[in-house]
ROMIFI-105090 format. One record per residue (C-alpha): x, z, y; residue in one letter. Coordinates in Angstrom, 1 decimal. Example, Ala and Ser with C-alpha at 12.3 -4.5 7.8 and 13.67 -1.06 7.14 Angstrom:
2
east:12.3, up:7.8, north:-4.5, res:A
east:13.7, up:7.1, north:-1.1, res:S
# end
This chain:
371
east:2.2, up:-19.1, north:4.0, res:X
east:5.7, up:-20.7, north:3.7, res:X
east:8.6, up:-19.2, north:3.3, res:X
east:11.1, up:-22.9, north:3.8, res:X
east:11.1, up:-26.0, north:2.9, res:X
east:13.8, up:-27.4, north:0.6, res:X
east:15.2, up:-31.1, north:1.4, res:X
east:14.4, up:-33.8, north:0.2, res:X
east:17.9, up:-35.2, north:-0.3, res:X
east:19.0, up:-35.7, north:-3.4, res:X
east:21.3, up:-32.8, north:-3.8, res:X
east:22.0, up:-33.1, north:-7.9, res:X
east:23.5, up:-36.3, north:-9.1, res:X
east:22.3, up:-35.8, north:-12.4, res:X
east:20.0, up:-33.7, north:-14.5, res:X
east:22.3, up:-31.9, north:-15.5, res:X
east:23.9, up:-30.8, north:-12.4, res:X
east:20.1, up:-29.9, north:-11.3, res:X
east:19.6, up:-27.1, north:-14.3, res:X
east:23.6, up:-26.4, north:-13.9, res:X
east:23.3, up:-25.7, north:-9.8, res:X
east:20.0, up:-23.6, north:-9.7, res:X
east:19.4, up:-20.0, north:-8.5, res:X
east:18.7, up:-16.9, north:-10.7, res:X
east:17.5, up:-14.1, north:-9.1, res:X
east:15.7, up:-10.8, north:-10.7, res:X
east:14.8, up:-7.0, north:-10.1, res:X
east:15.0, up:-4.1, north:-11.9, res:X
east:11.9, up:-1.9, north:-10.8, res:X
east:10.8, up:1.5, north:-11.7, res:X
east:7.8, up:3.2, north:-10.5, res:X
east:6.3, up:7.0, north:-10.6, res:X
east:2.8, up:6.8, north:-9.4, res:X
east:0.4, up:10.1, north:-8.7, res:X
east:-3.3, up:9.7, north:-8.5, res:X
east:-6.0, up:12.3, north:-8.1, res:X
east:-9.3, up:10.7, north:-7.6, res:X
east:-11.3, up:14.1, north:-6.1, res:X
east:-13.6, up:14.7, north:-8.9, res:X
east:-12.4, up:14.8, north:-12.6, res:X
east:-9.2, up:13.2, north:-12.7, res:X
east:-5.6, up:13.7, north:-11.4, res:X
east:-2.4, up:12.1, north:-13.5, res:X
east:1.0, up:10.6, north:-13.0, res:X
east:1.9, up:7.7, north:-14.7, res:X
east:5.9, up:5.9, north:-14.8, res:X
east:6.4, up:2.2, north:-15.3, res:X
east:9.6, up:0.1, north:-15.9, res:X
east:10.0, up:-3.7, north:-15.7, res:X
east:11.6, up:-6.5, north:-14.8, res:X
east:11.4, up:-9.9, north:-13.0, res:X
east:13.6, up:-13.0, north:-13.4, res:X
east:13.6, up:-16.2, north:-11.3, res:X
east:15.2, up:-19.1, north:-11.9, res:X
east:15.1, up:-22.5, north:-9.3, res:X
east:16.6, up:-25.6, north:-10.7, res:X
east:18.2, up:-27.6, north:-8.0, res:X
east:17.0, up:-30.5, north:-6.3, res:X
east:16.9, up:-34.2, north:-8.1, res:X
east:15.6, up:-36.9, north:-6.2, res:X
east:13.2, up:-34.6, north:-4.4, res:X
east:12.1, up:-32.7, north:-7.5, res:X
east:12.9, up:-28.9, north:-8.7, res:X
east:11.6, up:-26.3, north:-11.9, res:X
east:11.1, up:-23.2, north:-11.2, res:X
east:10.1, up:-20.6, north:-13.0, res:X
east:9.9, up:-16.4, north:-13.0, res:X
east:9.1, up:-13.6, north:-15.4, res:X
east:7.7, up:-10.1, north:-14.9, res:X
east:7.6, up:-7.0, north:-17.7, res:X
east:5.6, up:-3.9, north:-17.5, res:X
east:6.6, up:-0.6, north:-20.1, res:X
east:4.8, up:2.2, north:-19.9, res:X
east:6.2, up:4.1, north:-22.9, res:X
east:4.9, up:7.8, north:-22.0, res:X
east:1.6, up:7.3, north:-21.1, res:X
east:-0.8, up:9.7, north:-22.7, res:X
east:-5.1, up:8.8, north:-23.1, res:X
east:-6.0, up:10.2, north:-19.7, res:X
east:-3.5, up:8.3, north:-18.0, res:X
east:-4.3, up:5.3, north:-19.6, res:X
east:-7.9, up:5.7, north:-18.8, res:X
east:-7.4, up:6.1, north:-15.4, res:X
east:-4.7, up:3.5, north:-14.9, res:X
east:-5.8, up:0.9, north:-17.0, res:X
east:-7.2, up:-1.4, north:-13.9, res:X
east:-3.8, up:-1.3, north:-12.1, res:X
east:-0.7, up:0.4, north:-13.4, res:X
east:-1.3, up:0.3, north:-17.7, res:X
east:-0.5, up:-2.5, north:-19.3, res:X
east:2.9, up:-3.6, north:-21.3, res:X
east:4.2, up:-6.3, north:-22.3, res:X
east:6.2, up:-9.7, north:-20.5, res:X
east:4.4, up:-12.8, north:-19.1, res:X
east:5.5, up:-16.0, north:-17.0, res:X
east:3.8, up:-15.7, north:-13.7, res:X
east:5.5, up:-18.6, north:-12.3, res:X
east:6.0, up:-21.9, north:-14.0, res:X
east:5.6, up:-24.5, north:-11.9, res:X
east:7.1, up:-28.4, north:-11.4, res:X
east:8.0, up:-29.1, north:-7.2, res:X
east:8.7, up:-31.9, north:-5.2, res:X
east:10.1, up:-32.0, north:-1.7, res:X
east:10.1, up:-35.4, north:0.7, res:X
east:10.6, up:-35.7, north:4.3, res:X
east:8.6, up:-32.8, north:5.9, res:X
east:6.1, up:-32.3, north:3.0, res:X
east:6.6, up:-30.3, north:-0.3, res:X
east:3.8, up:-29.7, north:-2.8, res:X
east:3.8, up:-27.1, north:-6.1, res:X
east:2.1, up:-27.3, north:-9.2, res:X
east:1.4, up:-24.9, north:-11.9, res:X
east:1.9, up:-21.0, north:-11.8, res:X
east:3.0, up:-19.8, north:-8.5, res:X
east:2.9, up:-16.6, north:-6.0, res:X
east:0.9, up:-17.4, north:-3.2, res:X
east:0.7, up:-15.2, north:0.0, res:X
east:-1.7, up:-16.5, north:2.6, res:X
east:-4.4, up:-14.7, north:4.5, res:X
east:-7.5, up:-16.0, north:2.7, res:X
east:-5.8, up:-16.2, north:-0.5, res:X
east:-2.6, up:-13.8, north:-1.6, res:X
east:-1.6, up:-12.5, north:-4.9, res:X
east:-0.9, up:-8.8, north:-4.1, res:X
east:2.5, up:-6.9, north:-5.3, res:X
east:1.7, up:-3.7, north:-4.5, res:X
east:1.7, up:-2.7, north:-8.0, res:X
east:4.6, up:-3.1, north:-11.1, res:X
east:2.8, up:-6.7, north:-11.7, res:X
east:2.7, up:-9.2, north:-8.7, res:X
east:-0.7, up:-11.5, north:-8.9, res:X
east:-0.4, up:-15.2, north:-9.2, res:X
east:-2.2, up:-18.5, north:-9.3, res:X
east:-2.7, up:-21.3, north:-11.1, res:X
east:-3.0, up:-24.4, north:-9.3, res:X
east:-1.4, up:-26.6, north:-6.5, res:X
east:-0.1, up:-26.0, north:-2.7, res:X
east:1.0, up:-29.0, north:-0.3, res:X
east:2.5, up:-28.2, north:2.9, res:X
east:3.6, up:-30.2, north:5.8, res:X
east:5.3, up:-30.0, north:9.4, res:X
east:5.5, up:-33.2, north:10.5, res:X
east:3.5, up:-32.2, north:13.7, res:X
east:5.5, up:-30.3, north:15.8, res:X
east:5.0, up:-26.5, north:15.6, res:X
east:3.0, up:-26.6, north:13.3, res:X
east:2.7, up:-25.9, north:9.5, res:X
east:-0.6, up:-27.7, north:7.9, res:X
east:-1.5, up:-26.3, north:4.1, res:X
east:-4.2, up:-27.2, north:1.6, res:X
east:-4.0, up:-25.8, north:-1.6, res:X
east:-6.7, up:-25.7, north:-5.2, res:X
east:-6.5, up:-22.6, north:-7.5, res:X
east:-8.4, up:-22.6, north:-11.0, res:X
east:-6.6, up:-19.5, north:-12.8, res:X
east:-5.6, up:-16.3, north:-11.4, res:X
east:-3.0, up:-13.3, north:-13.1, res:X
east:-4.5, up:-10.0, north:-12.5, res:X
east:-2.5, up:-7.0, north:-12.7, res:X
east:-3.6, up:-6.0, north:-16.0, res:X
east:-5.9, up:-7.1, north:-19.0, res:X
east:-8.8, up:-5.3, north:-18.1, res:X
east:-9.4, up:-7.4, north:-14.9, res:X
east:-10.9, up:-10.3, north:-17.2, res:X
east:-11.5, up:-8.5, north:-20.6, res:X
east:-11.9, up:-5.4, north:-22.2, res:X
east:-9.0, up:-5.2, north:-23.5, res:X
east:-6.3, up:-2.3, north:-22.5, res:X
east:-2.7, up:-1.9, north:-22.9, res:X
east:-1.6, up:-5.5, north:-21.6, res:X
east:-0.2, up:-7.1, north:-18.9, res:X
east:-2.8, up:-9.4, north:-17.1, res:X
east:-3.4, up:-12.9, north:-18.2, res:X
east:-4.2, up:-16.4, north:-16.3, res:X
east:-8.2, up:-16.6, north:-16.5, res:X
east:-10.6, up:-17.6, north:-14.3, res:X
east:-11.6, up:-14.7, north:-13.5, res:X
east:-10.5, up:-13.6, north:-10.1, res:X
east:-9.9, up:-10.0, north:-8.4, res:X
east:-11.9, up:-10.4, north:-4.6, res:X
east:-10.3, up:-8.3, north:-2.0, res:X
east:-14.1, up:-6.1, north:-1.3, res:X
east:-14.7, up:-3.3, north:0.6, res:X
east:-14.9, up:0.0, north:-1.2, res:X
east:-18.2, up:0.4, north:-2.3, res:X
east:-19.4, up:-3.6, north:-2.7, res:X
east:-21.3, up:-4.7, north:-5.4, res:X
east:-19.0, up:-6.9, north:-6.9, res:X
east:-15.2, up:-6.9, north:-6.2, res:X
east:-14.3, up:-9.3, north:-9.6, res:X
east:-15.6, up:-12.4, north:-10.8, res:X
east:-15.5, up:-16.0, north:-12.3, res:X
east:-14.8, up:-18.8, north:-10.2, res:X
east:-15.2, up:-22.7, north:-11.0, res:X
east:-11.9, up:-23.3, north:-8.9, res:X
east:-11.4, up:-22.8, north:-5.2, res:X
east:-10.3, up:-24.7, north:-2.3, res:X
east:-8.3, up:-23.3, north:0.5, res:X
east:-6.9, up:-25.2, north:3.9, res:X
east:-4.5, up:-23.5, north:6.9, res:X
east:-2.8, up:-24.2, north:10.3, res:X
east:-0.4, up:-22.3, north:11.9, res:X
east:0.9, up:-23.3, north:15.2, res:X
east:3.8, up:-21.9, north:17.5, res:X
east:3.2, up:-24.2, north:20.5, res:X
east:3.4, up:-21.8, north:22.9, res:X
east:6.9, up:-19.5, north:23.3, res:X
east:6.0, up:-15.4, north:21.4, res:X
east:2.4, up:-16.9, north:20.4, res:X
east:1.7, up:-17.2, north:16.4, res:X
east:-2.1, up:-18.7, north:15.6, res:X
east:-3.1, up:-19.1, north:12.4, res:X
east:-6.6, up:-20.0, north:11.0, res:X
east:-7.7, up:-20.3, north:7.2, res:X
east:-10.5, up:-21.7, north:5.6, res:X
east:-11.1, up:-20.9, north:1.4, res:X
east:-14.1, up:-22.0, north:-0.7, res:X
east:-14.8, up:-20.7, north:-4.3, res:X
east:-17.2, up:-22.7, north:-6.2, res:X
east:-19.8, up:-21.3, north:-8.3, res:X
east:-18.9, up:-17.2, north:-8.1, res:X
east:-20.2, up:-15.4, north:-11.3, res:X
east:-21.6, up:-18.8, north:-12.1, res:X
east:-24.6, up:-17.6, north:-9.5, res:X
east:-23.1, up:-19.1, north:-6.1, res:X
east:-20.5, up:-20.7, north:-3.7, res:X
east:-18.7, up:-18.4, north:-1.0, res:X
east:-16.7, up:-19.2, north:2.1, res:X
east:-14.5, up:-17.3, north:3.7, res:X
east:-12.8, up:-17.6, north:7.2, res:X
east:-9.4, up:-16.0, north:8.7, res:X
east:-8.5, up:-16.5, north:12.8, res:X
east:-5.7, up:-14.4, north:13.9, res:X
east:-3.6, up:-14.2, north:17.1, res:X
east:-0.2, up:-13.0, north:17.3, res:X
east:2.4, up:-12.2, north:20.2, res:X
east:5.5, up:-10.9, north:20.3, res:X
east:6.8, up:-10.2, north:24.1, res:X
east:10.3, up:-9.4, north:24.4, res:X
east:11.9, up:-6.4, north:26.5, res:X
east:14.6, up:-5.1, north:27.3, res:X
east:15.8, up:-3.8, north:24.1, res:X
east:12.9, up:-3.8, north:22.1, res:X
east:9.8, up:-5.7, north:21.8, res:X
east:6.1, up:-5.4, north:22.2, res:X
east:3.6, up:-7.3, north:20.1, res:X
east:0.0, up:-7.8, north:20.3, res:X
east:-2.2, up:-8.6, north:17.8, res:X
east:-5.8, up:-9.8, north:17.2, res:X
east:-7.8, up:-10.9, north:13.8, res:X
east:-11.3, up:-12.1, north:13.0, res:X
east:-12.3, up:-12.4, north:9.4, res:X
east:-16.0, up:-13.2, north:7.7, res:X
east:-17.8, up:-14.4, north:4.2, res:X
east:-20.6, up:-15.7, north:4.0, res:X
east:-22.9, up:-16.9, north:0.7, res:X
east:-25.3, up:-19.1, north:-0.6, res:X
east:-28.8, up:-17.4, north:-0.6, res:X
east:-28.3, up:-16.8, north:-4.4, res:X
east:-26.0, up:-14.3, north:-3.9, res:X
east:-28.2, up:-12.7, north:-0.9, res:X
east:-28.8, up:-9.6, north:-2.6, res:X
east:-25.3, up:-8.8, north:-2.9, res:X
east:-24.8, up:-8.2, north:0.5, res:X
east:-21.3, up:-10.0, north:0.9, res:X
east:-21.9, up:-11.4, north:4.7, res:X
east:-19.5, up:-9.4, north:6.5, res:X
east:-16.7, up:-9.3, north:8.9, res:X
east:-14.1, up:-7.5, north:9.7, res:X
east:-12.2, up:-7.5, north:13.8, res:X
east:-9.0, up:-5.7, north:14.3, res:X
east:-6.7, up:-5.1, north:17.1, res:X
east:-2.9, up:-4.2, north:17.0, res:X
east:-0.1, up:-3.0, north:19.3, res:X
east:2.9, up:-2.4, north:18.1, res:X
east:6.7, up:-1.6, north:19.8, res:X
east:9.8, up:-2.8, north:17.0, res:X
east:13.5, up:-3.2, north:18.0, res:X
east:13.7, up:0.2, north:19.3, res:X
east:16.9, up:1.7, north:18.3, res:X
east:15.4, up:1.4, north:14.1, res:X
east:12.9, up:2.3, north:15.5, res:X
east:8.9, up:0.9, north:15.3, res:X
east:5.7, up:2.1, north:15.8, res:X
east:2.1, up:0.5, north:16.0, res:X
east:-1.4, up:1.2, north:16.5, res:X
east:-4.0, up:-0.3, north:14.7, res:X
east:-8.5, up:-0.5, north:15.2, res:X
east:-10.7, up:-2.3, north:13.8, res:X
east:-14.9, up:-2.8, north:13.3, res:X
east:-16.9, up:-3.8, north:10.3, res:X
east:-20.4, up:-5.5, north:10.3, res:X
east:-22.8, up:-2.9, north:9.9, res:X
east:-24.9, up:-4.6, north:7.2, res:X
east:-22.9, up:-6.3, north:4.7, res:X
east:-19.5, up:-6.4, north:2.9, res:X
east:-16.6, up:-8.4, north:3.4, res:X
east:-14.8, up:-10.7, north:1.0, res:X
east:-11.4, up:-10.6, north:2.7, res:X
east:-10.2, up:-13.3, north:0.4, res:X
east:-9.3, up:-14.1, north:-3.5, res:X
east:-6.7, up:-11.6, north:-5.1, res:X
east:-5.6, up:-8.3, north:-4.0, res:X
east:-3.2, up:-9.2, north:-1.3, res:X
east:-5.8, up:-10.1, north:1.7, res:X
east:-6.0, up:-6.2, north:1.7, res:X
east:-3.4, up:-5.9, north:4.2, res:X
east:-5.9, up:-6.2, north:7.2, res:X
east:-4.4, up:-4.2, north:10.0, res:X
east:-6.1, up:-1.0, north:9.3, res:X
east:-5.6, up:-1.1, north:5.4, res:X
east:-2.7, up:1.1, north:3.4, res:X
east:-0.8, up:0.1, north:0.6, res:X
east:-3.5, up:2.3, north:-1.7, res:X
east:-7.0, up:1.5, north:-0.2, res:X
east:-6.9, up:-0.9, north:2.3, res:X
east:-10.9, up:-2.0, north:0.9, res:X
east:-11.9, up:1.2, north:3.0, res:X
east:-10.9, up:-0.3, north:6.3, res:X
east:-13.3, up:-3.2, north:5.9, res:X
east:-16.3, up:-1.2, north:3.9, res:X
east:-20.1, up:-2.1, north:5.8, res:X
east:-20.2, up:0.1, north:8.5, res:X
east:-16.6, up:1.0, north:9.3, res:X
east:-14.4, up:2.4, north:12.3, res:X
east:-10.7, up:2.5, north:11.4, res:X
east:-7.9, up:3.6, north:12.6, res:X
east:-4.2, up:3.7, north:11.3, res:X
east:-0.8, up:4.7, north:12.9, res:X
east:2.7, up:3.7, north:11.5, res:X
east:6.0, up:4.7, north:12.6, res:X
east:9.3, up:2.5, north:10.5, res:X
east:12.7, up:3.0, north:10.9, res:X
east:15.5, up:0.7, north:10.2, res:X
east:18.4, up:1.8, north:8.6, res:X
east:20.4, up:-1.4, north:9.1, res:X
east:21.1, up:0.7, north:12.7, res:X
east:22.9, up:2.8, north:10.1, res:X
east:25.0, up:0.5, north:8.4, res:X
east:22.5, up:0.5, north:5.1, res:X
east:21.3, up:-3.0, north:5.2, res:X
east:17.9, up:-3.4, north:3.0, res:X
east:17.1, up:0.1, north:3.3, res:X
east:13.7, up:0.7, north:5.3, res:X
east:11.6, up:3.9, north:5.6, res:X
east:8.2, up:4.5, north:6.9, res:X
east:5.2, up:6.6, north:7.3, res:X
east:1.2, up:5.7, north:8.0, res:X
east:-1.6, up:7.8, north:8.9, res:X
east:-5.1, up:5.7, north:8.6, res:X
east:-8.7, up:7.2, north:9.5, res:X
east:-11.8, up:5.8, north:8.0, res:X
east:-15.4, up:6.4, north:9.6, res:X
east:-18.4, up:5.0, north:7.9, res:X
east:-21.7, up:5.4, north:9.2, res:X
east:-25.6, up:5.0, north:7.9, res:X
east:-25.3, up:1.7, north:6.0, res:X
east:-28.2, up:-1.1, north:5.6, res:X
east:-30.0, up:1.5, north:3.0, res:X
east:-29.8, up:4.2, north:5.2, res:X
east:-27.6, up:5.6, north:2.9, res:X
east:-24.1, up:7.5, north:4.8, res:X
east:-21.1, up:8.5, north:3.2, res:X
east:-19.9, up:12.4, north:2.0, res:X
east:-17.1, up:12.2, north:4.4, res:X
east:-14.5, up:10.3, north:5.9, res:X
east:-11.4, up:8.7, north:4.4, res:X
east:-8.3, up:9.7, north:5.9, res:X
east:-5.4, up:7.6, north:3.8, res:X
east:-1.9, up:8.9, north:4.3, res:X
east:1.7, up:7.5, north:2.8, res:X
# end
């Protein structure tokens, strides 16, 4: 949820020196992406694109920032299009952060466009656009420990146009319609929202011990209902001698006003981790979890609550489908041990079991997710 918190001292003596003393940053990115879907589709589809950044310095408490993602996907023929068009299709530039900030004493606060990675709700960038919001953030650690958050959204960047129109071919634009991190198979996993509330806390009172709970309202989903949505998560890390062990536990549920009933979107999702890191490079986990039998989960608003401990970069909404025993393993390596600093490798095996759902209906088969 936060990544630092500039001071509040006046760094910049004038204007000036603020625009003069900020930060650029950018990436060049290129991407080759293979996709066969089982049935009647299998293409390839290559994206290029950048992303600029630019933070204006601190004046009395106050910064700019501001960044800039392209998507160019020159050689794409009609089938690839077609297929990619939700995702991976769409060209063109757009400013997916633009937002004013203001930092004092132990409390900063954003407002405008912004990235926003929390468990509840996350902009994903697992694809050549990253999602963003539209809205505000405040967060505070004035209590020791602990980080308090509250944050409104009204607008959300999809990944491309199609995610709020039917148009194809463009980079997504700041609607209010909003991607909903669903389980594979839900009746609805986009829709409009009449703005959204969110609040956090994460405490580290007690030494290795990380606990984090979320609480996220939407207003009026496809101008039928409100939703709620809850996040509880424990985390430890327990040193050894040289390496570590962590354990990790996490509790997420939705639930609906009884206009949305027949949807189905009452679920929840409880997951279990071990994991060793630290080990020469070396890491490797183990990951279960268990859906509610009956109904789908709304993990959260955008795409990056996917990353639920059983999910893959790919299809993380089969881990938390109705009716779902996962499993994934992961093994990482380090290459910093190697003198490459940056440079990280790794490779995840994840097993997806659904059984009879609420209609008595059961899947073909098994997902089995591999990367």
């Amino acid at each position: 949820v936060v990544a630092g918190l500039t001071s509040s001292s006046f760094a910049a003596d004038t204007l000036a020196d603020a625009f003069k003393n900020g930060k650029v940053g950018g990436e060049l990115r290129a991407w080759y992406f293979d996709r066969d879907n089982g049935t009647t589709a299998h293409e390839s589809i290559i994206n290029g694109g950048i992303s600029l950044n630019y933070v204006t310095d601190s004046f009395y408490g106050f910064r700019l920032g501001a960044t800039v993602q392209s998507n160019y996907t020159p050689f794409a023929d009609d089938a690839e299009k077609n297929l990619y068009k939700g995702d991976m299709y769409g060209n063109g530039a757009i400013f997916s952060e633009a937002y004013l900030g203001y930092a004092i004493g132990k409390t900063d606060i954003k407002i405008g466009r912004q990235y926003i990675t929390s468990p509840l709700v996350s902009g994903s960038g697992s694809r050549m656009i990253k999602e963003s919001f539209e809205g505000a953030v405040i967060t505070n650690t004035d209590l020791p420990q602990t980080t308090l958050v509250a944050g409104y959204v009204d607008k959300f960047e999809g990944r491309t146009s199609t995610l709020a129109s039917s148009e194809v071919g463009s980079v997504g634009k700041f609607t209010n319609t909003f991607a909903l991190s669903t389980g594979k198979g839900a009746a609805i996993s986009k829709a409009t929202i009449d703005g959204a509330y969110t609040a956090a806390v994460i405490n580290k009172s007690i030494n290795g011990l990380t606990l984090t709970g979320q609480y996220a309202f939407a207003n009026d989903v496809a101008a039928v209902g409100d939703v709620s949505l809850y996040h509880a998560e424990a985390n430890y890390v327990l040193p050894m001698n040289g390496f570590k062990l962590g354990f990790d536990a996490m509790y997420r549920a939705s639930s609906t006003d009884s206009a949305l009933d027949s949807l189905k979107l009452q679920g929840s999702y409880a997951g279990a981790r071990i994991s060793v890191s630290g080990l020469a490079g070396f890491g490797v986990s183990f990951a279960a979890s268990k859906s509610d039998k009956s109904d789908d989960l709304i993990a959260g608003l955008g795409n990056g609550p996917d990353s639920t401990y059983t999910g893959t970069i790919l299809t993380s909404s089969h881990s938390y489908a109705r009716n779902m025993d996962s499993y994934t393993g992961k093994i990482s390596y380090d290459f910093a041990k190697l003198g490459v600093n940056g440079l990280t490798a790794f490779v995840i095996y994840a097993d997806n079991k659904q059984g009879e759902t609420s209609t008595g209906n059961k899947t073909t088969g098994d997902w089995k997710d591999t990367g």
